[in-house]
C-alpha positions in Angstrom: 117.8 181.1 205.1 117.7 177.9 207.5 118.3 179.4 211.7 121.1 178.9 213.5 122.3 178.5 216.9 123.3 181.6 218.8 126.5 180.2 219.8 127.6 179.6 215.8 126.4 182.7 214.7 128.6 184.6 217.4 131.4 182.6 216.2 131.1 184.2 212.4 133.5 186.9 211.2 131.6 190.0 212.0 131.2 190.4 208.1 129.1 187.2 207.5 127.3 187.7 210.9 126.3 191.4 209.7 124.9 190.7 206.3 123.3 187.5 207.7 121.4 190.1 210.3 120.9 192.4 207.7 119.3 189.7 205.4 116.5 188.5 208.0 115.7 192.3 208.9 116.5 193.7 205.8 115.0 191.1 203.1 118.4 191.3 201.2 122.3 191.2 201.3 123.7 194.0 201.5 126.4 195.5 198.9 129.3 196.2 200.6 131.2 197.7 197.4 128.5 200.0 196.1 126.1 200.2 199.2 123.3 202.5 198.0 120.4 202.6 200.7 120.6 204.0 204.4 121.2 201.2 205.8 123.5 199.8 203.5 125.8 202.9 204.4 125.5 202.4 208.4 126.6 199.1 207.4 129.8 200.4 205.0 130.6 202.5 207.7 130.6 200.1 210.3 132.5 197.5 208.6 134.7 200.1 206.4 135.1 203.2 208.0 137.9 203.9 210.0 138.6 207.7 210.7 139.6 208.6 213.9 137.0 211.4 214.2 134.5 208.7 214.5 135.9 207.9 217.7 135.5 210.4 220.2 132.0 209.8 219.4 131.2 206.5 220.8 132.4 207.7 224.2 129.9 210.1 226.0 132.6 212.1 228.1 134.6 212.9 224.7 131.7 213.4 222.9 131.1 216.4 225.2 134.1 218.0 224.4 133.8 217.7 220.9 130.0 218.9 221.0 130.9 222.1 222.9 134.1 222.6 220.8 131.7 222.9 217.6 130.4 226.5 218.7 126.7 224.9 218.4 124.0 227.1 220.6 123.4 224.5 222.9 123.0 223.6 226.6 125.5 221.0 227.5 124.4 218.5 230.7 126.9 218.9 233.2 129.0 215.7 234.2 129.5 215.5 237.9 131.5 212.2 238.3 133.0 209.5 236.1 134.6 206.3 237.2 134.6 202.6 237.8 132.7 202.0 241.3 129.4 203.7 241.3 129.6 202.8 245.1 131.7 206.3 245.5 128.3 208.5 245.1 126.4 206.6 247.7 124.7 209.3 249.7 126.3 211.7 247.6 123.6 215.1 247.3 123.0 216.0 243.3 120.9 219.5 242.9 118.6 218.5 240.6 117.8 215.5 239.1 120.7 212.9 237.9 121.5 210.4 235.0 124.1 207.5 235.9 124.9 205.6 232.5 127.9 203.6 230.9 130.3 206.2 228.7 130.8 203.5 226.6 127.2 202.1 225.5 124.2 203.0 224.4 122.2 199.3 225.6 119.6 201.7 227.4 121.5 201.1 230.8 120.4 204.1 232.6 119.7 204.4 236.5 117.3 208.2 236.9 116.4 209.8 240.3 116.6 213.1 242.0 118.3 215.0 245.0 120.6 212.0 246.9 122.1 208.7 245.6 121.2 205.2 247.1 123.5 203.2 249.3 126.4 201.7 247.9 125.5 198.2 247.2 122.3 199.4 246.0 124.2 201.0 243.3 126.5 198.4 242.6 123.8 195.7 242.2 122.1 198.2 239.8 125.3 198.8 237.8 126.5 195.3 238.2 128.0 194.3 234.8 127.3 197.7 232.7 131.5 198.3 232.4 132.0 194.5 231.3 129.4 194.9 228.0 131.1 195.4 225.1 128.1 194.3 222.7 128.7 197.6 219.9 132.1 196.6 219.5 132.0 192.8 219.4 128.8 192.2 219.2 128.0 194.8 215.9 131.3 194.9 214.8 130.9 199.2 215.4 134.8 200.0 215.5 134.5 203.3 217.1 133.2 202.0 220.3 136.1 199.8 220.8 137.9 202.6 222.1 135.1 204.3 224.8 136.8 204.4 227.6 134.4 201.8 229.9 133.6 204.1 233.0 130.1 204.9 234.7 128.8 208.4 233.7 127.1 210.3 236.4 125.3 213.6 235.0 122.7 216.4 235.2 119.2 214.9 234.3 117.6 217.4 231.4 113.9 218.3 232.1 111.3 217.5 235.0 112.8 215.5 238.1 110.0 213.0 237.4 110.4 212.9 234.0 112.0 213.8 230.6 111.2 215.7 227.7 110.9 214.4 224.2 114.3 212.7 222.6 114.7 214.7 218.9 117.1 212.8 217.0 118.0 214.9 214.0 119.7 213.0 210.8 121.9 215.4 209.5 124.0 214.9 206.0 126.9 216.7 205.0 125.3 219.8 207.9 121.9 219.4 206.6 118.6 218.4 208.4 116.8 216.0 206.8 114.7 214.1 209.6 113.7 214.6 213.3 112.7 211.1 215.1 110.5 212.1 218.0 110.6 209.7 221.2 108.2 210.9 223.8 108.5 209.2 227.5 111.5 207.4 226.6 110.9 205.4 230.5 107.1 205.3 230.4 105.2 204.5 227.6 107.1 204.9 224.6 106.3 206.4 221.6 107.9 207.7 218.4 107.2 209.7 214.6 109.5 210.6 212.0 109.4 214.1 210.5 110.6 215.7 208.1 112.8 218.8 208.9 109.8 220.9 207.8 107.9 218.6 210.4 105.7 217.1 207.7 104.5 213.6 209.6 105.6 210.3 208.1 104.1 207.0 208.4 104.4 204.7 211.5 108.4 203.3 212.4 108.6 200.1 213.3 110.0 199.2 216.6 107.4 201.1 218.9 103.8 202.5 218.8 103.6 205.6 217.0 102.8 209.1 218.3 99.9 211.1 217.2 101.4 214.0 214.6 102.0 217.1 216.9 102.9 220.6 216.3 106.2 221.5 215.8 108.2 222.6 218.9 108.6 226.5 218.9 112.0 225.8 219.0 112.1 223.9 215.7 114.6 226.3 213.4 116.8 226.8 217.2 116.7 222.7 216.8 117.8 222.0 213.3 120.8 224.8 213.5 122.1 223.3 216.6 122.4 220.0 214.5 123.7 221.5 211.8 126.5 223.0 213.8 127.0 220.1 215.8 127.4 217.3 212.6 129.4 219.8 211.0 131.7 218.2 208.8 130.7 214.7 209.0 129.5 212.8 205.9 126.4 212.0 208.3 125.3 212.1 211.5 122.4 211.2 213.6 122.5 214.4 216.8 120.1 213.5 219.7 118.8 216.9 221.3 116.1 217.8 223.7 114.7 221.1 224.3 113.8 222.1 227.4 112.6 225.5 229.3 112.9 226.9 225.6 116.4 225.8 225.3 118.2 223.4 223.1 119.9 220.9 225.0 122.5 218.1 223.6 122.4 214.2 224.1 124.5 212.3 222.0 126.0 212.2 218.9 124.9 208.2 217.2 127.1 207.3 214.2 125.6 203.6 213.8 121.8 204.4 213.7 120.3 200.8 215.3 123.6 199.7 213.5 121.8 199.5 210.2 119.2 196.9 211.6 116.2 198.5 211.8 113.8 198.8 208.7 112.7 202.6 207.7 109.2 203.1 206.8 108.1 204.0 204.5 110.5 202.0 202.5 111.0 204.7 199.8 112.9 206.6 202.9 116.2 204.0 202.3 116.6 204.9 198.6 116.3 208.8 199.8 118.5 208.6 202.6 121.3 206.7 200.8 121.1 209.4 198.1 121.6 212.3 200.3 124.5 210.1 202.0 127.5 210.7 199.7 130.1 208.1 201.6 133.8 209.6 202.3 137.0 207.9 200.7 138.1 205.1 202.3 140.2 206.0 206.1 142.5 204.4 207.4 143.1 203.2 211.1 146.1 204.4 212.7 145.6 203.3 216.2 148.2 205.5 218.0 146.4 208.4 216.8 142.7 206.8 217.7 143.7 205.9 221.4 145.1 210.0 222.2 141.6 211.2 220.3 139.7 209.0 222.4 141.3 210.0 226.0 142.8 213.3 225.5 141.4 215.4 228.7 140.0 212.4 230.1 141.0 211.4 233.6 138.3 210.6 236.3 136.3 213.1 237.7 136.0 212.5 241.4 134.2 214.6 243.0 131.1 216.4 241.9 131.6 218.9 239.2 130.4 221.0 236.4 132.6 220.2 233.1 129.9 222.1 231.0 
């Protein structure tokens, strides 16, 4: 396949620039009338799939809602401000520690600390372009993201002040665990492993250096419920929990997995993935509908707050 220029390959249809992205990680095109592998499914969904319940879950405050609507046995992190200038929370005194993060992207744009909030145009120049990024949407072509509403996130900080514990993101099809992706010291040294839901180790993932195999967290069956309960209903679904002080905590609900542009390793895991993954019928996009999923009970939160 010869290169080209950044600028042309922006300029494809989001089709041809997908399976051209997909080709150079991926070693092939991928089928987009009878996708069969993993990531040939994240790839049908993001270019075919157009249920509304997909939606809520691209923006973190809905997300929320819908994750504490699910009846899951999980700690939810309390929000305590959303809106447009993160210059409103200068000073502003948060027990605990704090998370400040787009609602509507996951581009690792994330500002950490503990007790008060810097000055105002320390803030700003941190923030400074996060609510004008619209790279999952028109970058990946990921529909669902085209409707987060684009606000700054201020919320409680799960685990340590100086720290955070492990990210477990559980891949869960049609409400059963199938994998656990361990990230330890997401902001440090990062380091991942795969398992598999009875936390038998799998080879090293590309994309970071791999963790040592570890024990499995005491909290392991407490774990794979909760993301049972939480991807209820959903063809698939990647559920990103932590567990801390021996309780399960949610993150984030992911419906594009690294947008299907990531390899799995080993390689037999794409074959076994796509098999579990039995794709829905076809939805269709009724816009009307999408936009009142997407904001109902929205509305920016002010002052600080627990919604949890």
């Amino acid at each position: 396949m010869l290169p080209l220029p950044t600028a042309v390959v922006n300029r494809l249809p989001v089709a041809w620039r997908r399976a051209r992205q997909f080709r150079e990680v991926h070693g092939y095109r991928p089928s987009t009338r009878s996708p069969s592998t993993f990531s040939e499914k994240v790839n049908h969904r993001v270019l075919r799939d157009r249920r509304a319940l997909l939606v809520p879950l691209c923006d973190k405050l809905a997300m929320k809602d819908v994750a504490a609507a699910s009846g899951a046995d999980v700690r939810i992190p309390r929000t305590y401000w959303a809106g447009a200038d993160a210059g409103e929370l200068a000073g502003v005194e948060v027990p605990g520690g704090w998370v400040l993060k787009p609602n509507h992207s996951t581009n690792g744009r994330v500002l950490l600390g503990t007790g008060a909030l810097p000055a105002a145009d320390d803030l700003r120049a941190a923030t400074a372009g996060w609510l004008d990024e619209d790279g999952h949407a028109r970058g990946q072509g990921e529909w669902a993201y085209a409707f987060a509403r684009r606000l700054l996130l201020l919320e409680e900080r799960v685990g340590p002040g100086d720290g955070t514990p492990a990210d477990l993101k559980v891949f869960v099809f049609d409400g059963e665990p199938a994998l656990v992706q361990v990230h330890d010291d997401r902001f440090g040294t990062h380091t991942k492993r795969l398992y598999r839901a009875d936390w038998t180790p799998l080879p090293d993932q590309p994309g970071y250096p791999v963790s040592e195999p570890s024990s499995p967290p005491p909290e392991l069956d407490a774990l794979l419920e909760a993301a049972s309960v939480l991807a209820a209903g959903y063809d698939f679904m990647r559920v990103d929990l932590y567990v801390w002080r021996g309780e399960v905590w949610f993150g984030e609900y992911t419906p594009y997995p690294s947008s299907g542009l990531r390899r799995l390793a080993p390689a037999a895991l794409e074959d076994e993935l796509g098999a579990l993954w039995r794709l829905p019928a076809r939805g269709r996009r009724r816009p009307a509908d999408v936009l009142r999923a997407a904001t109902r009970g929205s509305g920016r939160t002010r002052a600080l707050r627990d919604r949890a």
